[in-house]
C-alpha positions in Angstrom: 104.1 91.0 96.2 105.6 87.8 94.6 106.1 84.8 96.5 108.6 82.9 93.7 109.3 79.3 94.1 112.8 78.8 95.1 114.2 76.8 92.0 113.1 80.3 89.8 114.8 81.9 91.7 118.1 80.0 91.2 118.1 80.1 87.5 117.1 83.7 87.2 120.4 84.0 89.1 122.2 81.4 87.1 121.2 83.5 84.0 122.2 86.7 85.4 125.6 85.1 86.4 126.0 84.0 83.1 124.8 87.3 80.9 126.7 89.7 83.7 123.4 91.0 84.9 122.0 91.9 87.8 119.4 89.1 88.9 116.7 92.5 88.7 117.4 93.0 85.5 117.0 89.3 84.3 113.8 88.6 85.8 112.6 91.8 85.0 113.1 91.3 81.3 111.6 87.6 81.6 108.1 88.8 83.1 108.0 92.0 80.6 108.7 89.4 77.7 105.6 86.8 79.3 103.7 89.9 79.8 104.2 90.9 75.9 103.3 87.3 74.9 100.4 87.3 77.5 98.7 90.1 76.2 99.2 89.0 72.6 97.9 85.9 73.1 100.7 83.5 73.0 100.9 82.7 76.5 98.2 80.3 77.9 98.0 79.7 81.4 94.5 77.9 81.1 95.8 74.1 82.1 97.9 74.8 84.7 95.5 76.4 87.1 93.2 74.7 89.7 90.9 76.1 91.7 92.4 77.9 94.7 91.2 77.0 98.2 91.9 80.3 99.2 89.3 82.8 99.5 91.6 85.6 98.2 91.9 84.1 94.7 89.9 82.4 91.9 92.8 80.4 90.5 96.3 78.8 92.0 99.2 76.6 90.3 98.3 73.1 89.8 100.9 71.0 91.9 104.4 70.4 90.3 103.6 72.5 87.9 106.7 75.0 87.7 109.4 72.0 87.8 107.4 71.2 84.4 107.7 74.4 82.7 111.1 74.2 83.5 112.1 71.2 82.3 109.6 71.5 79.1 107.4 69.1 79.5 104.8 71.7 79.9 105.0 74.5 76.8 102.5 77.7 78.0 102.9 79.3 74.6 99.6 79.5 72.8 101.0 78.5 69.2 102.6 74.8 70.5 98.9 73.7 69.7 99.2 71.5 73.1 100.2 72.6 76.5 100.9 69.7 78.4 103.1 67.2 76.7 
């Protein structure tokens, strides 16, 4: 079901390491807590999308686009007025 770029994967681990977590647990309470924002609005996933070439979805990841979340030069919450920095 969920095809997760390697480099997610690694810091979901890192953060479970560090809490003393299982790496479930952590990444299950990071997507309930994006879910929560998503569906109140504070997460916008608007600019980072690009049309898929696939005929099995509207919408994929523009390229590069996770490495930039991660290092905060792209901010998806809806409130930070501007998405990409």
């Amino acid at each position: 079901m969920l095809d997760i770029p390697e480099i997610v994967q690694e810091e979901i681990a890192r953060i479970a390491q560090t809490e003393g977590m299982s790496v479930s647990a952590v990444a299950t309470l990071l997507l309930a807590d994006a879910v929560r924002r998503y569906h109140t609005r504070r997460l916008n996933l608007t600019n980072v999308k690009r049309m898929s070439r696939s005929p099995r979805y509207e919408w994929a990841l523009r390229e590069g686009v996770v490495d930039s979340v991660l290092k905060g030069d792209i901010d998806l919450t809806e409130d930070s007025g501007k998405v990409w920095r």
